[in-house]
Structure formats: structure tokens, C-alpha cells
N, C-alpha and C positions, 0 to 999 in steps of 0.2 A: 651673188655679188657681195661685197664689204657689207654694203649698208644692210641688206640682208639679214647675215651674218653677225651683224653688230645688236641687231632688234634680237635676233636668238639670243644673244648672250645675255642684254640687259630682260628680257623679258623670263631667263633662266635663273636670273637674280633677283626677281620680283618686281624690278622696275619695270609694271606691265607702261607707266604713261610713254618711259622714254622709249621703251622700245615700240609701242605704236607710232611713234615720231620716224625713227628708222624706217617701218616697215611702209607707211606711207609714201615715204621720200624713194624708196624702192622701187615700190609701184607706178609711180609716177616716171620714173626713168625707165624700167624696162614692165609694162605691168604681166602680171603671172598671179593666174586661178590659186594656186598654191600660197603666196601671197596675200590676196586677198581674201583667203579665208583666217589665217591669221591675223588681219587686221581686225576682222569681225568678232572674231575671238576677246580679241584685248579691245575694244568697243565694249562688247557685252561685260568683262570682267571687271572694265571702270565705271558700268552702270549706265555706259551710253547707248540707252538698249535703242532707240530710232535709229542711229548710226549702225549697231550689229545688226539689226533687221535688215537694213540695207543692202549693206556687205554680203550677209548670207542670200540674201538675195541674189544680186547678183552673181556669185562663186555659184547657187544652183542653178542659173540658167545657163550657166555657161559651159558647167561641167558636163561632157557626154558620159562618164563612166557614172553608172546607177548606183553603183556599191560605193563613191568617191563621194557622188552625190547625196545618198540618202543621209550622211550627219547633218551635212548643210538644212538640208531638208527638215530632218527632227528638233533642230533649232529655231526654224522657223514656226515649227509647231508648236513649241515650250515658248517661245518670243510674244509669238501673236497673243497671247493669254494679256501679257503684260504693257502692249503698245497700241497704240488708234492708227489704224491705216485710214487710207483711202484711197480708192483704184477709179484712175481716173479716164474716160476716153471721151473721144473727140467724133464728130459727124463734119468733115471728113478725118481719117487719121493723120497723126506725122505735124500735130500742132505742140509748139513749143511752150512746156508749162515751167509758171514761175508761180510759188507759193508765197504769200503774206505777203510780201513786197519783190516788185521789179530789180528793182539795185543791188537785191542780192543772186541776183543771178539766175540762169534757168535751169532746170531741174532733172531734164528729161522731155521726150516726149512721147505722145499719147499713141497707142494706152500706155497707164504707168501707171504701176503702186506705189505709193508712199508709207513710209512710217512717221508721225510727226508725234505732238505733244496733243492732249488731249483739250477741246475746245472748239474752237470757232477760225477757221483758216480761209483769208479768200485766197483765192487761185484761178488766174490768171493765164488765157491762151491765146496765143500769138499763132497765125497761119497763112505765108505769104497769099493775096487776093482775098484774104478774108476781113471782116471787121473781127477787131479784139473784142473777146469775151469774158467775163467776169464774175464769178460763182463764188456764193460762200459755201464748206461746208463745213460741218460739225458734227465732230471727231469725239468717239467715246470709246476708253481705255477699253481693248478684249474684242472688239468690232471693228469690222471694215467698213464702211461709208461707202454707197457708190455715187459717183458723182460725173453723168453722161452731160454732155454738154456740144450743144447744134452752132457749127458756126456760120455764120451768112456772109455770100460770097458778097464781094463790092464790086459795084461798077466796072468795065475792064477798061476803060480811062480815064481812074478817078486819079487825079493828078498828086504828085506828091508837095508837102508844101515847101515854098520857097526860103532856099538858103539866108540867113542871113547874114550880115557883114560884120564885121570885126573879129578879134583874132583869137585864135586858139591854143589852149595848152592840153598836154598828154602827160598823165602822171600814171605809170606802172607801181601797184604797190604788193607789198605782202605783209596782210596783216594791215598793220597804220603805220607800218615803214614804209616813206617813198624809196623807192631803189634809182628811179630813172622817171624824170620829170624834161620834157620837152616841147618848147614852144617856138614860132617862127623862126628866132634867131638866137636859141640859147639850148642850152643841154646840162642840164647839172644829173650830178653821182651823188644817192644818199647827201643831199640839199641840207639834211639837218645836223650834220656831222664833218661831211668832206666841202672844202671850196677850191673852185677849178679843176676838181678829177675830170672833168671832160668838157668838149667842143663840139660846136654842130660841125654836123662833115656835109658834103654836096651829095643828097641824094641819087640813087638811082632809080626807084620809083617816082611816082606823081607826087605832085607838090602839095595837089589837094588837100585838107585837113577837114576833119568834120568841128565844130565850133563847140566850145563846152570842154569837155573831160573824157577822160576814158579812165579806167581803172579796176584791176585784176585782184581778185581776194579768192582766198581760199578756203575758208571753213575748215580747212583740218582736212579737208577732206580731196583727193583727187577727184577731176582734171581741176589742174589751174583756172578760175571761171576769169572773163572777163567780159566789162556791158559797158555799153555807152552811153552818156546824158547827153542829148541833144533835142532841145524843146521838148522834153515831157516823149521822146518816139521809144520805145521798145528797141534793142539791140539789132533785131534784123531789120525793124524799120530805116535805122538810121544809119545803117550799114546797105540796104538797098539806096537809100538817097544817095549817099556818095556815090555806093556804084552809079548811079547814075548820070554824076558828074564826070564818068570815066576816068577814074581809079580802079586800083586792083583790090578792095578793101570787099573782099567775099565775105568775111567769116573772120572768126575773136581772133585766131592765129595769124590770119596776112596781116591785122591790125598791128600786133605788136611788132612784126616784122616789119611793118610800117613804122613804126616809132623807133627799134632801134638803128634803122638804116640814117637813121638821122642823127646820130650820137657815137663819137669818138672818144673812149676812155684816152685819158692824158697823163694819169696817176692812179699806175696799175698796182704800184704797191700799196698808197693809200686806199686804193677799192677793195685787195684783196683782206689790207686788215679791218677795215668797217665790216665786208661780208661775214668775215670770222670772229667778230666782235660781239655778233650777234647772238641772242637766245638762242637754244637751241631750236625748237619749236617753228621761231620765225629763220631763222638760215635755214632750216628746211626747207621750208617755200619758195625762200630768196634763190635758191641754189636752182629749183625749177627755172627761175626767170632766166639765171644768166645763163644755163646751159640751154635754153632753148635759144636766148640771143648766139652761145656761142656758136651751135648749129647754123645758123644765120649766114656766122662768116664763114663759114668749111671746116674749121675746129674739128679733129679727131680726139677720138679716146676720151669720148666724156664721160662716160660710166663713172671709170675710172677718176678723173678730176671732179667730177662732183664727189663720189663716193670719199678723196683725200679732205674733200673741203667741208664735208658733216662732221669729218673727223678734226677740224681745225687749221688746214692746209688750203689757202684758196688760191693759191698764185697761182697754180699750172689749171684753173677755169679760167681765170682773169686773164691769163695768157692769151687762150682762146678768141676773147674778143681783140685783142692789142694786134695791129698791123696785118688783119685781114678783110679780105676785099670779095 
């Protein structure tokens, strides 16, 4: 695809950062083994060797051909020397971990290895009917850490605790740009630059809201993460609450499709030139957001209008969302 193609050409000119910027944004629209090992590539080449461990990681679990496989593989061999892992598993498995802090999102789940920075990391497992569990370990450069961790089941009606009243905002961001900030009866577009790009529209989902924030960041790195603050509860905690107020709010994705069902762009041109206004770096991100909202509304041939809009063209995404239902 362009964006692809664009990361071949700046990373064939030496611009390994921008073309790791391409190649992410790549991945994240259609992702591909092939791909992602190129990202790992320029990862390790900018010295971000916890991010290429990563990547190579992944690209070898995934690849079945052995001979496709074994560089990934040797990388990881030459890698390990230079980074602190930790391989983490759970009693039961399929617990969702977050490292040093909740808010930034979760990580994977167990087992899973890590690559991080060298020190002291707590980390954090979440496993629906479980109580939360809480470990430190400590990470030394050349070494894996193991770090097994028992989670205890709770109660099976231990009640969840009760919502409380007053009212709620929803801010999608990338980066520390807000894109799309929604609350009971308002909807703003890039708040800090556009005024009146858009209007609350009437729902067709549940009206429900969870209290507090929500908000999506991306570390550079694909998927899109997003978590919610609501009374101190971890992301599936507070995502089961609501479920259980009978919404359809499963999972990070029906959330945001939950927030944008609630928001009508009104100034698609003033949207399309803030999105393209952007750093490069951060419209990358930003471009994830609106092409998954524009999915949302039926919007075909996004590849393609995201791929125009990396490039500086964002009208035919923005289109996308304008006048579909």
C-alpha cells in the first residue's frame, strides 16, 4: 500500500524515524508479518532496542516459514544480550497485564514476555472473577526475570460497586491532541484549534455513559490502546460495570464506537485541515482514529484515504464520516 511504500522510500533515504512512522501507520490499517518486521528493524536501528525486541518477537511467533523465521529469531538472540526481559504467567492464564502504570494501557496477556528498561517494574494483572494482583519485578540488562503470579478467585457475588451520579465526558486522544471530546450534550472537533466542527447527533446505541474519562494513546506503537478512569477500576472492570447497566460497551472498540455514534462533524473542511495540520508522527495516530470512526459509518476505500491523508490530503477520510448513518 502507499503508506508502505512511502516508509520504503524514506527509510531508503535514511530517514529510518519517518519511515518507522509510515510503516506503523501501515500496520495498523492492514497489519502484515512482512511489515512488522520492518518496523523492528528501524526500532533497533533508532536504538529502540525494547520496542525491536518486541516487534521481533512477535514477526517470529507468527511466521510459520523456519528460513523467514530464523533472522527474526538471530535478532532476538543479538537483542537479548542488550535488553531486560521478563516473562510473565498467570495461575489461571488469559490475565490481562499492565506494566508500571494502569493508564497506560495494557500490554498483552499472560504468558507474555517483555522487553522493558532495566530496574524495578511493578506489574499489574487483571482477570475477570479474580481479585487484582500486583508484583514487582526487577529487570537486569542481559537476563530474563521470571515472574509467576497466583491469582485468587473472588466471591462469585461479590457485587460490583455502585455507579455514581453526575455527569460525564469522553475525550479520544492521540498523543496530547484531543481529536474528539464528547459529553451529555456537546461534541467538539480538535477543541484546541477548531470551534463548532461538530454537533451531538441522537444516538443509536445506549445512552448510558461510564462517569469520568476515557481516552486512547498510542505509544508509537500499534494497536490503538484505549482505558478508562472510572473510580480507580481497571479497564475491564469498568467496562463490565457498564455492561452491566445494559449497554453494549464489551471491549476498547465498541467504546469508541460508542463515542463516535454521538458526534456529527459540521466542518469537514475545517476537520480535514486541522487533521493535516498535524505533525507528522501525531496524524499518524490521528488517522487510526478517524478511519476507524469512519468504518463506523460504512465509509469505503479507507486504505486508500488514510494512505492520501499521511500524505497531506484528508478530505476524502473526513468525507467518510460526513452524512453517513
Amino acid at each position: 500500500d502507499l503508506l508502505f511504500r512511502l516508509g520504503v522510500r524514506e527509510y531508503s533515504e535514511g530517514r529510518t524515524d519517518d519511515a518507522l512512522q509510515y510503516m506503523l501507520a501501515s500496520h495498523r490499517l492492514v497489519p502484515n508479518r512482512n511489515v512488522e518486521f520492518n518496523i523492528a528493524r528501524c526500532f533497533e536501528e533508532l536504538g529502540m532496542l525494547d520496542e525491536a525486541w518486541r516487534h521481533y518477537d512477535d514477526y517470529a511467533r507468527a511466521e510459520p516459514d523456519p528460513q523467514a523465521r530464523a533472522e527474526a529469531e538471530a535478532a532476538l538472540l543479538r537483542l537479548g544480550q542488550r535488553v531486560a526481559r521478563v516473562e510473565i504467567t498467570s495461575d489461571p492464564p488469559g490475565a490481562t497485564v499492565y506494566v508500571d502504570r494502569v493508564d497506560l494501557g495494557p500490554r498483552g496477556q499472560t504468558p507474555l514476555t517483555l522487553a522493558m528498561s532495566e530496574g524495578k517494574h511493578p506489574i499489574v494483572l487483571d482477570l475477570p472473577g479474580h481479585a487484582r494482583a500486583e508484583r514487582t519485578a526487577e529487570l537486569v540488562v542481559g537476563q530474563k526475570t521470571l515472574s509467576r503470579i497466583t491469582l485468587a478467585p473472588l466471591p462469585p457475588d461479590a457485587p460490583m460497586p455502585a455507579q455514581q451520579p453526575g455527569t460525564w465526558s469522553v475525550e479520544v486522544r492521540a498523543g496530547s491532541q484531543v481529536l474528539v471530546r464528547v459529553s451529555q450534550d456537546d461534541c467538539a472537533l480538535f477543541p484546541a484549534t477548531l470551534q463548532g466542527a461538530g454537533k451531538p447527533r441522537e444516538p443509536h446505541l445506549p445512552q448510558q455513559a461510564p462517569q469520568g474519562s476515557v481516552r486512547a494513546t498510542t505509544a508509537r506503537t500499534p494497536p490503538l490502546l484505549l482505558d478508562v478512569s472510572w473510580e480507580g477500576a481497571t479497564t475491564r472492570q469498568a467496562l463490565e460495570r457498564v455492561d452491566k447497566r445494559a449497554t453494549v460497551l464489551r471491549d476498547a472498540s465498541s467504546l469508541r464506537v460508542w463515542v463516535f455514534d454521538r458526534c456529527e462533524p459540521t466542518d469537514p473542511g475545517g476537520l480535514a485541515q486541522a487533521l493535516a495540520s498535524m505533525p507528522m508522527a501525531g496524524r499518524i495516530d490521528a488517522i487510526t482514529v478517524f478511519a476507524e470512526w469512519a468504518a463506523t459509518r460504512g465509509a469505503p476505500d479507507l486504505s486508500r484515504a488514510s494512505s492520501l491523508c499521511s500524505a497531506g490530503d484528508c478530505r476524502p477520510l473526513v468525507s467518510g464520516l460526513v452524512g453517513q448513518r
